[in-house]
N, C-alpha and C positions, 0 to 999 in steps of 0.2 A: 791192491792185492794182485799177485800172481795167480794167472789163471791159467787153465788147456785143456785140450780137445786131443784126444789121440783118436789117429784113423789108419784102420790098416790099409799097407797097400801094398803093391806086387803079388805077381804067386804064392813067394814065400810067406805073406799076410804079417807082413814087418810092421812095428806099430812105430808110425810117425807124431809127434805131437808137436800142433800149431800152440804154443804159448805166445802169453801177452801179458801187459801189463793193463787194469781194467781203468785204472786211471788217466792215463794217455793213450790206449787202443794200438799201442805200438808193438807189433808182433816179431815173430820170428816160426822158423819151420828146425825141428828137430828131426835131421836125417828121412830125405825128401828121396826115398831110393823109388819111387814111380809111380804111377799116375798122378801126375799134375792136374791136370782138370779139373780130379775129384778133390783136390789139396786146397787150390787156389779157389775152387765153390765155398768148401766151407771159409775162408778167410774172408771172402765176401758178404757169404750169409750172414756172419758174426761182425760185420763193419771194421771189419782190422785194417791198420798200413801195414804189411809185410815189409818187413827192413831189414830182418838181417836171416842167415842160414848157418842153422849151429849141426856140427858132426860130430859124433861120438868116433866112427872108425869109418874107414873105408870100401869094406866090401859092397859087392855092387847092390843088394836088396837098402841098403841104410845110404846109399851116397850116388848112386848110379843117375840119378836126374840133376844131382846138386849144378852141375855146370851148364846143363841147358839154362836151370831156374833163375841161377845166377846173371845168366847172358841176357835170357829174355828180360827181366825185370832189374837188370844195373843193381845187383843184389851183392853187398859182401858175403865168402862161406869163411865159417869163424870153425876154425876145428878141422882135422884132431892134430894131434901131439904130431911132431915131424917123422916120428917112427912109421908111419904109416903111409910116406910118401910112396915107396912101392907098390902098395897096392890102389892108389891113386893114378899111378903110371901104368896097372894094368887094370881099369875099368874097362877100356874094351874090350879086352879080349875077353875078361871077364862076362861079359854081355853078350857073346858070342857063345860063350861057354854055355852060360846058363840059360839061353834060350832070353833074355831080355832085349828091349829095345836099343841101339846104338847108344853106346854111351860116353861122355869126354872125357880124356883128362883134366886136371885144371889144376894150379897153383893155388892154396890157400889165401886169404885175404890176409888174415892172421891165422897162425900157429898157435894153440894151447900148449902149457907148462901146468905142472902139479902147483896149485896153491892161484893157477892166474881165477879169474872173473870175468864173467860177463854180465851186460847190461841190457835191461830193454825198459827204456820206461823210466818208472821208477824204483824199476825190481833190478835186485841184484842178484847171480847165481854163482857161486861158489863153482870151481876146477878140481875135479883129480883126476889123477892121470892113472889111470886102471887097467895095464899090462897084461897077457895074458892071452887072451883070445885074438887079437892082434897086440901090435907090441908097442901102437899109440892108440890104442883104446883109451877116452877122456869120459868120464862123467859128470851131469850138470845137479849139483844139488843147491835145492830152493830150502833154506831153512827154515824162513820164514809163513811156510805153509806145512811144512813135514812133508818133499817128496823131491824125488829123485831120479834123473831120468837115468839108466844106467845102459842100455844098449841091451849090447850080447853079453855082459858080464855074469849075469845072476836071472835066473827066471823064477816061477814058484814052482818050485820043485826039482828045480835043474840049476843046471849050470852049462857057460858056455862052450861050445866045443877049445880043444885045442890042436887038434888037427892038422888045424891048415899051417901054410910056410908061415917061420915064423910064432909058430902058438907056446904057449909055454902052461902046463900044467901046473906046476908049483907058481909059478907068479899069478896065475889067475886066481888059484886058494890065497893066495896073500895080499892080493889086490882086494879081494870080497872081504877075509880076517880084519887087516889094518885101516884100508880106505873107506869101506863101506859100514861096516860094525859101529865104528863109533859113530857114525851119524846118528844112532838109538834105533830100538826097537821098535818105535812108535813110527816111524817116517814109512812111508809108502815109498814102492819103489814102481816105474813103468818102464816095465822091459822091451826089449825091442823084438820079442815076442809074446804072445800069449795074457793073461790076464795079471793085474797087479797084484801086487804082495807086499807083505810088511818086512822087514829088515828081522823083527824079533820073530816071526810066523815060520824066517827062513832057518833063522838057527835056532831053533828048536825041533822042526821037521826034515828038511833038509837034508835026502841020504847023502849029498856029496859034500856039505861043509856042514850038516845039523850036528852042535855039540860044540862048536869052535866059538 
């Protein structure tokens, strides 16, 4: 069975999630945007092999350690979509901006596409490519447990900015409508902020897509 741990980290209290497979104890770090210490503790407490780093987007709270983590531990970053190389090409500055630790560029290992997969274990995780709040925003859905890791796409209660270069207001509402919705009402989703929620919880309540 697919398993995880969500642990917030950075200022902005970004929720990262170490999944694994509990079969093979074969892990992975879902957008590792800082404090490693506290990351790599619990993967230890928990007896995992960390082996791969999956990204939803690139802003620096979700992605800003990805290339230390990668360098120190000979680790593939799997993610995001290539739309998001720009904001990968400005992690530092990024990092400067907002008051975080030095951060690197880095080339993906592999690129995500709509429809690819990923693997850890025995577990498989279904790709979509979820637009919008950046413009390769990917989410990892596990169907086999009901959940979802989704980033900045969807919170409970909110939704993610579109602000920044780049963001697109209507693709983000269609990203959450067509990618996310049919996953069912039942699946849990772990946002890359804040507490989780259900897919059906969202459109239902939901003032910015409840009804859709």
């Amino acid at each position: 069975m697919l398993r995880y741990l969500t642990v917030p980290v950075t200022p902005f209290q970004q929720n990262s999630s170490i999944v694994w497979c509990d079969q093979t104890l074969r892990a992975a770090v879902i957008d590792p945007g800082g404090d490693l210490s506290r990351l790599l503790a619990e993967v230890q407490r928990l007896g995992l092999g960390l082996e791969q780093i999956w990204l939803t987007h690139a802003h620096i709270d979700h992605a800003g350690s990805a290339g230390e983590l990668a360098q120190r531990l000979d680790l593939p970053i799997i993610g995001p979509h290539p739309a998001d190389q720009f904001w990968i090409d400005a992690l530092p500055a990024q990092s400067a901006q907002f008051g975080f630790p030095p951060a690197q560029a880095f080339t993906p290992t592999r690129w995500l596409h709509d429809g690819d997969s990923v693997t850890l274990g025995e577990e498989t995780l279904q790709v979509r490519h979820c637009p919008g709040h950046t413009p390769g925003h990917v989410v990892f859905y596990a169907p086999q447990i009901e959940r979802a890791f989704v980033g900045d796409v969807l919170f409970a209660g909110s939704i993610g900015r579109t602000d920044f270069p780049q963001g697109n207001h209507q693709q983000l509402i269609d990203s959450i409508t067509q990618r996310l919705w049919p996953m069912g009402d039942q699946t849990v989703f772990i946002p890359g902020h804040g507490p989780e929620s259900t897919f059906g919880r969202e459109r239902r309540s939901n003032p910015y897509v409840g009804g859709t």
